[in-house]
C-alpha positions in Angstrom: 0.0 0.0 0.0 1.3 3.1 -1.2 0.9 7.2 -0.6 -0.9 8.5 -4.2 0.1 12.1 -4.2 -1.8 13.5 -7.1 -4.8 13.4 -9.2 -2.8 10.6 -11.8 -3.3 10.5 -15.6 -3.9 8.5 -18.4 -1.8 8.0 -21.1 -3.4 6.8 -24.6 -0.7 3.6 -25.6 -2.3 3.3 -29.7 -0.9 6.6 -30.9 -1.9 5.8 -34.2 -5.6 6.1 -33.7 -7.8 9.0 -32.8 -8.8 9.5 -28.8 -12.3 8.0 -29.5 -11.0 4.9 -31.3 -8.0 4.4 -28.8 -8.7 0.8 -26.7 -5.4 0.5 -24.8 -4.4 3.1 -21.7 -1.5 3.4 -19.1 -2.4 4.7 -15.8 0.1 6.6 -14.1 -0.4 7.0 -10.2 2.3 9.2 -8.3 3.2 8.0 -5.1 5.8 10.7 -3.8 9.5 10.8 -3.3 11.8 7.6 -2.5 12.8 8.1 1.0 16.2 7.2 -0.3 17.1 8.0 -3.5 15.2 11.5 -3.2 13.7 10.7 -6.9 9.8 10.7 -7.9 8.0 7.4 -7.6 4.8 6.4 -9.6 2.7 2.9 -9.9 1.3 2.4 -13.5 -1.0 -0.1 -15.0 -2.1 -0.9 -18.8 -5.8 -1.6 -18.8 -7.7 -1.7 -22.1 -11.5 -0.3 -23.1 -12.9 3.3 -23.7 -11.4 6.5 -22.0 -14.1 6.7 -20.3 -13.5 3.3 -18.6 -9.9 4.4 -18.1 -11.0 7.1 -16.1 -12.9 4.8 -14.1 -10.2 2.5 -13.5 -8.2 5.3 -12.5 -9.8 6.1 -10.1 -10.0 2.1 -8.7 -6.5 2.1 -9.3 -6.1 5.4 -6.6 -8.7 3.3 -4.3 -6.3 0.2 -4.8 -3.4 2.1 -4.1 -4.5 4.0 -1.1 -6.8 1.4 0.3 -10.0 3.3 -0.2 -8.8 5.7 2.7 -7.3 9.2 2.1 -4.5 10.2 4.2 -4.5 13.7 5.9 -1.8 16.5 4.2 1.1 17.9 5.9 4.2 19.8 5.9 5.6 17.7 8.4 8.4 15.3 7.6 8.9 12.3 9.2 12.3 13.9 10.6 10.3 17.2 11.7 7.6 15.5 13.2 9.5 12.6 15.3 11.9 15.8 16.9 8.1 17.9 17.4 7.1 14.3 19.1 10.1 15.0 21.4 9.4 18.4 22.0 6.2 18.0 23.3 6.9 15.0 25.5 9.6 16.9 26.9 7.4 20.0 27.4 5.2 17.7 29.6 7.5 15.8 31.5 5.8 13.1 30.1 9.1 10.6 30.0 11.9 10.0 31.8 15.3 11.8 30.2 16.6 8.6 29.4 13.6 7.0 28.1 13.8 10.2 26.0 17.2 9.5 24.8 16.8 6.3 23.8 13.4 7.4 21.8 16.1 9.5 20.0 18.2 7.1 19.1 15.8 4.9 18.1 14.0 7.5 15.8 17.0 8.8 14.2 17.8 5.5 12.9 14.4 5.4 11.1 15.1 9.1 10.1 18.1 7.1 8.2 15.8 5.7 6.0 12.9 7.7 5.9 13.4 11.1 7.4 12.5 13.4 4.4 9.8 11.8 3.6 6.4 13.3 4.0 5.1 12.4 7.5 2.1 11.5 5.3 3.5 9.8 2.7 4.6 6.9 4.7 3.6 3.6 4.0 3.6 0.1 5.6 5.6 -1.4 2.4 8.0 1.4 3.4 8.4 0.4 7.1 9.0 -3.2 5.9 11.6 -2.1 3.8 13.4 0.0 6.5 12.8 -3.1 8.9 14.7 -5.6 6.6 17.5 -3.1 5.5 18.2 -2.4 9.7 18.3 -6.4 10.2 20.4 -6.5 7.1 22.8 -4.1 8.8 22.0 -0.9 7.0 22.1 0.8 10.6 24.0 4.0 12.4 26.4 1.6 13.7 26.8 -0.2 10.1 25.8 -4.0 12.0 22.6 -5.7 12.0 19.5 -4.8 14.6 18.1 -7.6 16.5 14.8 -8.5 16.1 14.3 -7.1 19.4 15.5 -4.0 19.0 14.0 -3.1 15.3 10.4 -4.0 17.2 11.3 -1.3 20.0 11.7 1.5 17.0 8.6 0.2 15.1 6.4 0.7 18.7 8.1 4.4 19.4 7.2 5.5 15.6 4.0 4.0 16.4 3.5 6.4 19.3 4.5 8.9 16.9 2.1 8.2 14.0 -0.7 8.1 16.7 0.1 11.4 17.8 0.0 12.8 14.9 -3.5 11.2 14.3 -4.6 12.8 17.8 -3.3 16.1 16.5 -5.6 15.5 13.1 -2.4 15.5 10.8 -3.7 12.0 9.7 -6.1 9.8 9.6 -4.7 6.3 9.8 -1.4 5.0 11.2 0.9 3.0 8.4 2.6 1.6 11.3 -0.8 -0.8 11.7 -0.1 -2.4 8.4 3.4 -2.9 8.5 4.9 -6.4 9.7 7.7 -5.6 12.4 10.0 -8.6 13.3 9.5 -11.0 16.4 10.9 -10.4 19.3 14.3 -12.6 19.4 15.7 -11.8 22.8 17.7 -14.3 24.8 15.8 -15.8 27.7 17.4 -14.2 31.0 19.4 -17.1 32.4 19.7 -17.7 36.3 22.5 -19.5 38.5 22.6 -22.1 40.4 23.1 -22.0 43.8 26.7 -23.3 44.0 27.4 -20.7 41.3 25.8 -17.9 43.2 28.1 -19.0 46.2 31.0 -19.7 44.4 30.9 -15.6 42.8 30.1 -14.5 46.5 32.7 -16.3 47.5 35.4 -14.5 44.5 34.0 -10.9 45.7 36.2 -8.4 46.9 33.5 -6.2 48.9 36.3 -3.5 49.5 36.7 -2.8 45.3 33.5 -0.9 44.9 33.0 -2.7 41.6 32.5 -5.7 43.2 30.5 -4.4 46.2 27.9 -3.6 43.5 28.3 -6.9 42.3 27.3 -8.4 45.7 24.5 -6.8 46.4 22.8 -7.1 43.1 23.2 -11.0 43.8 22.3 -11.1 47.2 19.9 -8.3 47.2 18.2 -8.6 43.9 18.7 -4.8 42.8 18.5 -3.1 39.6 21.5 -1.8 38.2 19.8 2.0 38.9 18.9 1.2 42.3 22.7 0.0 43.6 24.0 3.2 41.8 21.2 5.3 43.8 22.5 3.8 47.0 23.6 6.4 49.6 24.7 5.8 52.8 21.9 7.1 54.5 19.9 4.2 53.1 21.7 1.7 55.3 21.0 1.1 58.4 23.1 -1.7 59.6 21.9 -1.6 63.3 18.4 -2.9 62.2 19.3 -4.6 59.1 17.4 -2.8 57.2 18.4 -0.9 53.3 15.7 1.5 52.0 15.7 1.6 47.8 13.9 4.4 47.3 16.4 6.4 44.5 17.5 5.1 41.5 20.7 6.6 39.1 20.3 6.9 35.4 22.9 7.2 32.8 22.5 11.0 32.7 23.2 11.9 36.0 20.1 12.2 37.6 19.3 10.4 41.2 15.5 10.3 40.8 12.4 8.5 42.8 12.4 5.0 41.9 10.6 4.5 38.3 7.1 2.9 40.1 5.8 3.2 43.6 6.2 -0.9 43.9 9.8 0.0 43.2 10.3 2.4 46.9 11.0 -1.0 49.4 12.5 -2.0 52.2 14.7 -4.6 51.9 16.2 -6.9 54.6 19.8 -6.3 54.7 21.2 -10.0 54.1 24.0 -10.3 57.2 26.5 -11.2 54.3 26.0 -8.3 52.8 25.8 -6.4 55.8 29.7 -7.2 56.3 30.4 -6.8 52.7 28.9 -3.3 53.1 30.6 -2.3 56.2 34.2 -3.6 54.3 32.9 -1.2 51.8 32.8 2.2 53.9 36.1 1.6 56.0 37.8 0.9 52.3 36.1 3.8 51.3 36.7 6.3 53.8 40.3 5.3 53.6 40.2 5.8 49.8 39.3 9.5 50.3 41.4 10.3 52.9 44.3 9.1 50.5 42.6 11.3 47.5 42.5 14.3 49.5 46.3 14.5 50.1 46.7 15.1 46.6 43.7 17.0 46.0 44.3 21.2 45.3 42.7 23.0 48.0 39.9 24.6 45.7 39.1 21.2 44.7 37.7 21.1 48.5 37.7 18.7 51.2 36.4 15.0 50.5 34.7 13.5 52.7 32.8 10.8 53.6 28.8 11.5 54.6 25.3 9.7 54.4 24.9 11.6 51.6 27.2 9.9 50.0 26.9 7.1 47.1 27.8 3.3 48.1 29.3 2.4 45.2 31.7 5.7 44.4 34.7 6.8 42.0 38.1 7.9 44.5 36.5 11.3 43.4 33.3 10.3 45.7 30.8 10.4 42.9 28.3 7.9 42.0 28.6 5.8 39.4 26.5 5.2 36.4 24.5 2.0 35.8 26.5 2.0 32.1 29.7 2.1 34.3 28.2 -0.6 36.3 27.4 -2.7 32.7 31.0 -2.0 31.7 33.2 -3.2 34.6 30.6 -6.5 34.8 31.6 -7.5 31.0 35.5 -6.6 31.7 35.0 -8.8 35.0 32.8 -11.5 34.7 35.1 -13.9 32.7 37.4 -13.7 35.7 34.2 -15.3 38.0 33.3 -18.0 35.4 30.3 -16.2 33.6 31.2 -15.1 30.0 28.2 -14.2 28.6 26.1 -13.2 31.2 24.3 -10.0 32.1 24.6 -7.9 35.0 20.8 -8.1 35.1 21.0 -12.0 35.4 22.3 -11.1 38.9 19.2 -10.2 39.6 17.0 -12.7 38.0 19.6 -15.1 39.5 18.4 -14.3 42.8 14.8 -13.8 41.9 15.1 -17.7 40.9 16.6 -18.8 44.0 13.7 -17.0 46.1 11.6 -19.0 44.0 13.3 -22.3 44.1 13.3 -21.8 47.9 9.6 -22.0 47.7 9.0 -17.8 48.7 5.4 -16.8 48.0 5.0 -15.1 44.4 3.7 -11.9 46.5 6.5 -11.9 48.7 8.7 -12.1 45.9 6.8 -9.2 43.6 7.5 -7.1 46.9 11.1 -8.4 46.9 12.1 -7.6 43.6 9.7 -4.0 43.5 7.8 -5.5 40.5 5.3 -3.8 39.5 3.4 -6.1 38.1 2.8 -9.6 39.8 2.8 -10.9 35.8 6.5 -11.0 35.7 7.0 -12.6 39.2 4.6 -14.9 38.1 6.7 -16.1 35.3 9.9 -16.5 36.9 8.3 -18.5 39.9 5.9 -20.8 37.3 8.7 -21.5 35.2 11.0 -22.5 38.3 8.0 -24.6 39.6 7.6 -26.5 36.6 11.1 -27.7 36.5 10.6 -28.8 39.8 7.5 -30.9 38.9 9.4 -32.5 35.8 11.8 -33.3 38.0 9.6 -35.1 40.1 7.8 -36.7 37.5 11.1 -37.9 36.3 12.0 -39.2 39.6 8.8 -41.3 39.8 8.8 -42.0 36.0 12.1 -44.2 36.6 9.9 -46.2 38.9 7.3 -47.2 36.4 
């Protein structure tokens, strides 16, 4: 289905007979610009009978074309329109800054492909073609998209396409047409409990690298919410940690992203020790950072104010920091491959696999939804009935 974006002609195919006597006719339908090449597009058809038939089936041809529906008229590119999207969401405090960012990114690598296009020129055959070019590598970074990933830019443009609707630019979405690619992201892997002890067991809690690692296995915490740890949130006399802050990759210590996310969290007594190793090696770190430091650099020192897992400079550290050092580290532990969010599912699974109560668990992990607690303690469950089954199936 494509964009017509004129009134289309006929063109008479016997020259050598008069208008009246002519049989045979080429329609010409424009459909706009190729978001590409920046040349002039146009569908055409032969049809034969009277001109006055050919007018007819011109006008099928547009209703063919277009689906029967005409699209509203703009000035907008798709370029201008996606960065007006922004704007406004912005405006409105509608989003996070970093979900923000990452809409960005993820609309200027459709802007790649179709960016000077006329916001209602757009069709679905077009978004297929962008989809197959990204997972064919034709991408900002020149390798190929996941699945995954091409799916998240096709439900932002979505958004954007629907806005536009709302705004009564247009009157359909292409994006409805259009056939995004599944979903292909790798099942989030968890431990076992000997491997969970073992990495304990390799942890340095005084390297604040590994102090993050600790409690994101033993505490189940996002990588935000161990970056938005201040001291002030531990309170080691009751065993209690308070995640209520999260850190994001632009600097920002914010409110956790949902209400279910704000928790308190039994402090784990392992933990608790690694923790305490953490401050002494901390406080001894900035005492060592301020004999070099220039007096207008000021005094550091350490506070309840500040961050759990610093820099010798005492700030926090970013979750990407956080994402960084795991992939340079976790070789050395024995997991190659893994995530530094499959700390925390890894300890999700062991709640469940210890038979904790899916609600317990949702209040654990600051799930919003019970749906995805759900999943992780059915799937764990099930294993354990095939088990079981097995066990007795060796019987029969």
């Amino acid at each position: 289905m494509a964009k017509v974006t004129g009134e289309g002609s006929i063109i008479q195919m016997e020259k050598d007979k008069p208008k009246s006597k002519c049989r045979k006719w080429q329609l010409r339908v424009p459909i706009g610009l190729n978001p590409r090449t920046g040349k002039y597009q146009q569908k055409t058809r032969v049809v034969e009978g009277t001109f006055t038939k050919a007018k007819a089936d011109l006008r099928e041809f547009i209703k063919e074309i277009e689906h029967d529906e005409v699209q509203g008229r703009t000035s907008y590119t798709f370029e201008e329109y996606c960065m007006r999207y922004l704007e406004i969401r912005a405006a409105k405090k509608e989003v996070a800054p970093t979900t923000q960012v990452r809409q960005e990114w993820q609309f200027r690598a459709a802007i790649r492909h179709i960016g000077k296009v006329n916001l209602a020129a757009v069709t679905p055959a077009m978004l297929d073609d962008m989809y197959i070019a990204m997972l064919k590598g034709d991408t900002l970074s020149g390798r190929p998209s996941s699945g995954s990933y091409v799916n998240q830019i096709h439900d932002n443009i979505t958004l954007v396409f629907e806005h536009a609707i709302k705004e009564g630019i247009l009157v359909k979405n292409p994006c409805d047409a259009a056939n995004p690619p599944k979903m292909d992201t790798r099942e989030k892997r968890a431990m076992k409990p000997e491997q969970i002890q073992e990495l304990i067991e390799g942890l340095d809690p005084e390297v604040p690298r590994e102090c993050a690692y600790l409690v994101a296995i033993t505490m189940g915490l996002r990588r935000g919410e161990v970056c938005g740890l201040s001291w002030k949130d531990i309170d080691f006399e009751n065993g209690i940690v308070d995640v209520s802050h999260s850190f994001d990759g632009l600097g920002n210590l914010k409110e956790t992203k949902t209400k279910a996310g704000m928790r308190l969290l039994p402090l784990p007594e392992v933990t608790r020790e690694a923790l305490l190793r953490q401050k002494a090696a901390q406080a001894e770190q900035f005492a060592k950072t301020n004999q070099w430091r220039k007096p207008e650099e000021g005094y550091l020192e350490q506070t309840e104010e500040t961050p759990v897992i610093a820099t010798h400079y005492g700030e926090r550290v970013t979750p990407g920091s956080l994402s960084r050092w795991w992939s340079i580290d976790r070789e050395r532990f024995g997991l190659d491959g893994w995530s530094f969010h499959e700390l925390r599912h890894s300890y999700l699974t062991l709640l469940a696999l210890n038979g904790v109560h899916p609600k317990v668990m949702q209040e654990l992990a600051g799930h919003y939804s019970s749906q995805i607690t759900m999943d992780i303690y059915t799937h764990v469950n099930l294993d354990a009935k095939k088990e079981a089954v097995a066990a007795v199936s060796k019987v029969f």
